[in-house]
DOTI-296427 format. One line per field, with one value per residue: residue number from 0; residue in three letters; x, y, z of N, C-alpha, C, O in turn. Coordinates in Angstrom, 1 decimal. Each point is the difference from the previous one (the first is absolute). Layout:
# DOTI-296427
num = c(NUM	...)
residuo = c(Ala	...)
nxx = c(X	...)
nyy = c(Y	...)
nzz = c(Z	...)
caxx = c(X	...)
cayy = c(Y	...)
cazz = c(Z	...)
cxx = c(X	...)
cyy = c(Y	...)
czz = c(Z	...)
oxx = c(X	...)
oyy = c(Y	...)
ozz = c(Z	...)
***
This chain:
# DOTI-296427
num = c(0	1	2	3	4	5	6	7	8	9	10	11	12	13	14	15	16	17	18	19	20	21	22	23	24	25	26	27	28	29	30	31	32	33	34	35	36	37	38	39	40	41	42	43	44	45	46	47	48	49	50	51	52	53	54	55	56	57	58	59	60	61	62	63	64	65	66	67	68	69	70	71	72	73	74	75	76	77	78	79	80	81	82	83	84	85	86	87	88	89	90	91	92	93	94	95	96	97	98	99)
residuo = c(Unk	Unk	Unk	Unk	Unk	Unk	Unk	Unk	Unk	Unk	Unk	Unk	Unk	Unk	Unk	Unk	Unk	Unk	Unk	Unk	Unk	Unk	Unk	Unk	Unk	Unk	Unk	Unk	Unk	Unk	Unk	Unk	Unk	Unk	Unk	Unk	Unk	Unk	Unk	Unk	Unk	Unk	Unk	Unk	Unk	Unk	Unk	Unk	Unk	Unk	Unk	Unk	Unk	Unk	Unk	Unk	Unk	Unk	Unk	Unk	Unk	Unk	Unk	Unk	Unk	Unk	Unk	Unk	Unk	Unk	Unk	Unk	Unk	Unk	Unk	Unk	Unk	Unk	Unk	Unk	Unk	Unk	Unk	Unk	Unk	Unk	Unk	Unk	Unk	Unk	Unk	Unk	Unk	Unk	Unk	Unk	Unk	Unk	Unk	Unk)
nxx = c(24.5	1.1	-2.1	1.7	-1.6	-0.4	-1.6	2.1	-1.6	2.3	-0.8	0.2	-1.7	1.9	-1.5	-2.2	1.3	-1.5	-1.9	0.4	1.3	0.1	1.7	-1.2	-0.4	1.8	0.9	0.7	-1.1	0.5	-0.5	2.0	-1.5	0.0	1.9	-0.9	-1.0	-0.9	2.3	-1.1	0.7	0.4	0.8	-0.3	-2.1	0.9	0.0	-1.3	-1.4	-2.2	0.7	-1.3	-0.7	1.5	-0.5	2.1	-1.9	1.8	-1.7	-0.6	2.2	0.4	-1.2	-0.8	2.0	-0.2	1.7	0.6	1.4	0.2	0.5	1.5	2.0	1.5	2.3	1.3	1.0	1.7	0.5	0.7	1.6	2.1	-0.1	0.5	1.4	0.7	-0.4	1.0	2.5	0.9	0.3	1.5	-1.3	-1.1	-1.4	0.4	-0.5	-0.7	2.3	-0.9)
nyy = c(-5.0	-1.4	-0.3	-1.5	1.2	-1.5	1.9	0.9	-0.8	-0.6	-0.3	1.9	1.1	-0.9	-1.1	0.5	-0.8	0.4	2.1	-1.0	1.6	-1.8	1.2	-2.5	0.9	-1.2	1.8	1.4	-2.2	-1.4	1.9	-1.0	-1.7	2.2	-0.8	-2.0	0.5	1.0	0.4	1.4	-0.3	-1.7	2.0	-0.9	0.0	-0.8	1.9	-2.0	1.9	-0.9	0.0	-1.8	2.2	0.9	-2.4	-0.4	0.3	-1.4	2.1	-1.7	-0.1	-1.6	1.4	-1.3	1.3	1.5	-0.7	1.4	1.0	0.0	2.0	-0.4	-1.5	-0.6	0.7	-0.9	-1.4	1.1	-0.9	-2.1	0.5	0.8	-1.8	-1.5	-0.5	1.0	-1.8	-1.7	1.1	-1.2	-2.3	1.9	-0.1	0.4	-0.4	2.1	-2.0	1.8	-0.4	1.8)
nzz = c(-21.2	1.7	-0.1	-0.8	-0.3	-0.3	-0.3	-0.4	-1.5	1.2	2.5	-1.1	-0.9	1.7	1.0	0.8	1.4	-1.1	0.1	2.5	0.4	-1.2	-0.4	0.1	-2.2	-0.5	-1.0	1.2	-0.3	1.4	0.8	1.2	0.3	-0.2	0.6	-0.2	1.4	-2.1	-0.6	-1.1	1.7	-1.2	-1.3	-2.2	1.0	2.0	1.3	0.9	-0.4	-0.3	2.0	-0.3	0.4	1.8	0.3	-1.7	0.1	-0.5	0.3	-1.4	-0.5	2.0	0.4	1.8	0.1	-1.7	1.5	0.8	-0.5	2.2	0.6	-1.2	0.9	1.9	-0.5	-1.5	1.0	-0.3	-2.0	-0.2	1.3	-0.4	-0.9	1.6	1.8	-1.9	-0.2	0.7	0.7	-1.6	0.1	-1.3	2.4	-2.2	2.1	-0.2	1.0	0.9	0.7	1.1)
caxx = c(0.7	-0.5	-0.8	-1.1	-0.4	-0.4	-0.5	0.0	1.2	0.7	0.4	1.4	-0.2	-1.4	-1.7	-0.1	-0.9	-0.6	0.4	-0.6	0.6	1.3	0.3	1.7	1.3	0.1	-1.0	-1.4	-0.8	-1.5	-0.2	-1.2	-0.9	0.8	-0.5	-1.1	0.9	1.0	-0.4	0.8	-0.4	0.7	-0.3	0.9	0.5	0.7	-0.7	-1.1	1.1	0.6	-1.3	-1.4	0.4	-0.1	-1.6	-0.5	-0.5	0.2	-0.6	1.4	-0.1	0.0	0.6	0.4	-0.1	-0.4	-0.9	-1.6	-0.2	-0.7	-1.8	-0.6	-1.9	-0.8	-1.0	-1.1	-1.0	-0.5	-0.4	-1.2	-0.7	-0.5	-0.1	-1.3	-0.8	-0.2	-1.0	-1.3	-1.4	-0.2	-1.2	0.3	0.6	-0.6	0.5	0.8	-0.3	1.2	-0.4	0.0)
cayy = c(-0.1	0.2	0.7	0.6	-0.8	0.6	-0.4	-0.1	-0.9	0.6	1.2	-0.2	0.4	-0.1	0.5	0.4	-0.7	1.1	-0.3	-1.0	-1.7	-0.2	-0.7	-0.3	0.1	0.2	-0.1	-0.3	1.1	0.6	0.1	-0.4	1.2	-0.3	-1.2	0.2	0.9	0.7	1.7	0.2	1.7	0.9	-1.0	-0.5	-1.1	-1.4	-0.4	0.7	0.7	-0.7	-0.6	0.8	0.2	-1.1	0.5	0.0	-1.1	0.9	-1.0	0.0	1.5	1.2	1.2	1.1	-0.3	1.0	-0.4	1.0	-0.6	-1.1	-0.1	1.0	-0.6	0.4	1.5	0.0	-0.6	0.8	1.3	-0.6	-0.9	1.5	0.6	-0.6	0.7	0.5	-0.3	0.3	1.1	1.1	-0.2	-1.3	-1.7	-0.7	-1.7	-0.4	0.3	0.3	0.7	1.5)
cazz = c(1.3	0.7	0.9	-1.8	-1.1	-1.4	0.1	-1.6	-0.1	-1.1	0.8	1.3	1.3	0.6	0.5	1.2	0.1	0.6	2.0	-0.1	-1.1	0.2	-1.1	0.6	-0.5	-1.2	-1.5	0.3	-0.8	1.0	1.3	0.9	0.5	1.7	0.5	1.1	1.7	-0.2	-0.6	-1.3	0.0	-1.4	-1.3	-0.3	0.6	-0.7	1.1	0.8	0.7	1.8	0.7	0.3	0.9	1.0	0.3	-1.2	-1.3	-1.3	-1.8	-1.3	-0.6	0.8	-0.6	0.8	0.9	1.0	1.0	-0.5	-1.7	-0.1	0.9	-0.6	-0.3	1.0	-0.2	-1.0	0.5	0.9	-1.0	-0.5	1.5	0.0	-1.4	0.1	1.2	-0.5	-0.8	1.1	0.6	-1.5	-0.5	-0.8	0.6	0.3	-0.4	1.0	1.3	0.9	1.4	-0.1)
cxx = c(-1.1	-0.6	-1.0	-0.2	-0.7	-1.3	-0.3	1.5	0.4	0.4	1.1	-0.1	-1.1	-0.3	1.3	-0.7	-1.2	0.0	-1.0	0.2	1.7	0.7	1.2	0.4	0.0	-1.1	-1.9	-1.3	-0.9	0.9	-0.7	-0.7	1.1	-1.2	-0.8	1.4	1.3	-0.7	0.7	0.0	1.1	0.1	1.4	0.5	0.4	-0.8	-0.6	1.1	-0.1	-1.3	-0.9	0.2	-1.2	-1.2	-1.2	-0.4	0.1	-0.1	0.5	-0.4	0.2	1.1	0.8	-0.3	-0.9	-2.2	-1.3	-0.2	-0.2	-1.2	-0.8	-1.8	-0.5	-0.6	-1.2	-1.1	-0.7	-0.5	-1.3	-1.4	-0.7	-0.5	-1.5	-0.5	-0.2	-0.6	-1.0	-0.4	-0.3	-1.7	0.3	1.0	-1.3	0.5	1.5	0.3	1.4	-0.4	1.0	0.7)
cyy = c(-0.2	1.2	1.1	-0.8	0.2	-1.2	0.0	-0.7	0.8	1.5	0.1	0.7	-0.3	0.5	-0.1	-1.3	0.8	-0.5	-1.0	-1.4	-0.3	-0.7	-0.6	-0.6	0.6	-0.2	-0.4	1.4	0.4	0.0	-0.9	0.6	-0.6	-0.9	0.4	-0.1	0.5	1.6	0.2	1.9	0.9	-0.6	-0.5	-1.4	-1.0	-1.1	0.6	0.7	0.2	-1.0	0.5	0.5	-1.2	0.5	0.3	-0.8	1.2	-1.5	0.3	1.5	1.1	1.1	0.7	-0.7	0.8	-0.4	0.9	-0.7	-2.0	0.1	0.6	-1.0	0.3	1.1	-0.2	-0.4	0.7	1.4	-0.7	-0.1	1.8	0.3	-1.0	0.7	1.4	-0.2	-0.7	0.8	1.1	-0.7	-1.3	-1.1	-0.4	-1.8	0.6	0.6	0.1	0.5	0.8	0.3)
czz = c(1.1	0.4	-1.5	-0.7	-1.7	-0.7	-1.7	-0.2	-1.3	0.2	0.4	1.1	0.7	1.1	1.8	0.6	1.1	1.5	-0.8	-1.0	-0.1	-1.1	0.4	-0.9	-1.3	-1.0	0.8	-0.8	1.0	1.7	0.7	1.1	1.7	0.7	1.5	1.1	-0.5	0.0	-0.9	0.0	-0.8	-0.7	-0.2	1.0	-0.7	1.2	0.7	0.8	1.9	0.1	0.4	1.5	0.7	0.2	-0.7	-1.3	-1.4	-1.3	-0.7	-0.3	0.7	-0.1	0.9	1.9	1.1	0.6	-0.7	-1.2	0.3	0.6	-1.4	-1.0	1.1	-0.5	-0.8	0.7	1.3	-0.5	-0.5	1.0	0.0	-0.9	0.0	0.7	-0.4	-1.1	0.8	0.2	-0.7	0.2	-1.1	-0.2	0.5	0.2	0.8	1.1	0.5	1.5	0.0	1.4)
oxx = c(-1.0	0.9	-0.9	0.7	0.1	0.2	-1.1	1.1	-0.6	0.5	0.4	0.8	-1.2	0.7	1.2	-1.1	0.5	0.6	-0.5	-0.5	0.6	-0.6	1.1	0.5	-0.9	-0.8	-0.8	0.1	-0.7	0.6	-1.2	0.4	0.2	-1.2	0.1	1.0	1.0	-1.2	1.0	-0.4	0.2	-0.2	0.8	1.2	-0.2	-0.2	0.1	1.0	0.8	-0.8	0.2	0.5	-0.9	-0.3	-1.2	1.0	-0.7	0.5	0.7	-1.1	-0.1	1.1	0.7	-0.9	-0.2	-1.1	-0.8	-0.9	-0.2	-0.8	-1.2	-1.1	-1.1	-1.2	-1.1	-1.1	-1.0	-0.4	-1.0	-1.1	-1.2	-0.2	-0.8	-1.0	-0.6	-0.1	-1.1	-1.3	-0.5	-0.8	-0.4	0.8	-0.2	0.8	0.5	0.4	0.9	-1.2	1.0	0.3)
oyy = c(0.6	0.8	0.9	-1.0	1.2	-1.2	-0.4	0.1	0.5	0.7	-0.8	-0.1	0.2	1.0	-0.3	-0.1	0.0	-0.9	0.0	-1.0	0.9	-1.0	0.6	-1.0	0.8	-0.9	-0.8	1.2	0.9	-1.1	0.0	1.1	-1.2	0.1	1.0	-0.3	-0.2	0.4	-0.7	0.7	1.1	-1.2	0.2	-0.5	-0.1	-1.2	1.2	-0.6	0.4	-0.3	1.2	-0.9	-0.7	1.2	0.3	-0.5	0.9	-1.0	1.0	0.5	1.1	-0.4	0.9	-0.7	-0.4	0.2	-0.7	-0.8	-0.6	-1.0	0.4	0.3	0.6	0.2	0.4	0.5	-0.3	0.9	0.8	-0.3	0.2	1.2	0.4	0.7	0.3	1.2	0.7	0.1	1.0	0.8	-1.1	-0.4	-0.4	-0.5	-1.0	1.1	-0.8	0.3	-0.5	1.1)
ozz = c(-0.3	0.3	-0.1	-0.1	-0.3	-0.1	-0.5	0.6	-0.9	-0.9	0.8	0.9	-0.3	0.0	0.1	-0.5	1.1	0.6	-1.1	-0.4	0.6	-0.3	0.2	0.5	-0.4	0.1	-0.5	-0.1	-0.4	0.2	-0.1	0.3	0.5	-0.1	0.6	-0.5	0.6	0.3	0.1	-0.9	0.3	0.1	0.9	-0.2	-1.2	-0.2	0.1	0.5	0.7	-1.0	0.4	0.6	-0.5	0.0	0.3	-0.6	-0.2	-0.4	0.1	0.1	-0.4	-0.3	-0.4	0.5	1.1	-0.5	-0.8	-0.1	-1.1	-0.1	0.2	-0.5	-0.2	0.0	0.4	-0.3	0.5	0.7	-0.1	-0.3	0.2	0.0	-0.8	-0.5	1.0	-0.5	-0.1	-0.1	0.4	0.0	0.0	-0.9	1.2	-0.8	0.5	0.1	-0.2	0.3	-0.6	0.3)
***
């Protein structure tokens, strides 16, 4: 049925299509991955369940609408940028130069 799928053939019960993916029809053995300006934020879809909010770029697989959980490469990169400039001034960042 729409929104499961089964990924052993010769099953009769099947699967959930998980967050981030969608199953729109019958007898399908794998989930597609929710498409680039959709959200897929529960499982069992048959469809991307809304649009990417407004103001927003959502890459295939996006999981959720909640605004924090898209900056979250900002975050990392701002955990890396600290995680350099603290190794600088440990001494072992020799070769990398930061301003302070």
């Amino acid at each position: 049925e729409p929104g499961r799928f089964q990924p052993k053939a010769g099953q009769s019960n099947c699967l959930d299509a998980p967050v981030g993916y969608y199953a729109p029809d019958f007898g399908l053995s794998k989930p597609d991955i929710c498409d680039a300006g959709m959200v897929c934020d529960r499982t069992g879809l048959a469809a991307p369940s809304s649009p990417c909010p407004r103001g927003h770029y959502c890459k295939e697989g996006t999981k959720t609408r909640v605004y924090n959980s898209l900056f979250a490469e900002d975050l990392s990169l701002l955990q890396s940028v600290y995680f350099l400039w603290k190794l600088g001034r440990t001494g072992f960042g020799a070769g990398i130069s930061m301003r302070t």
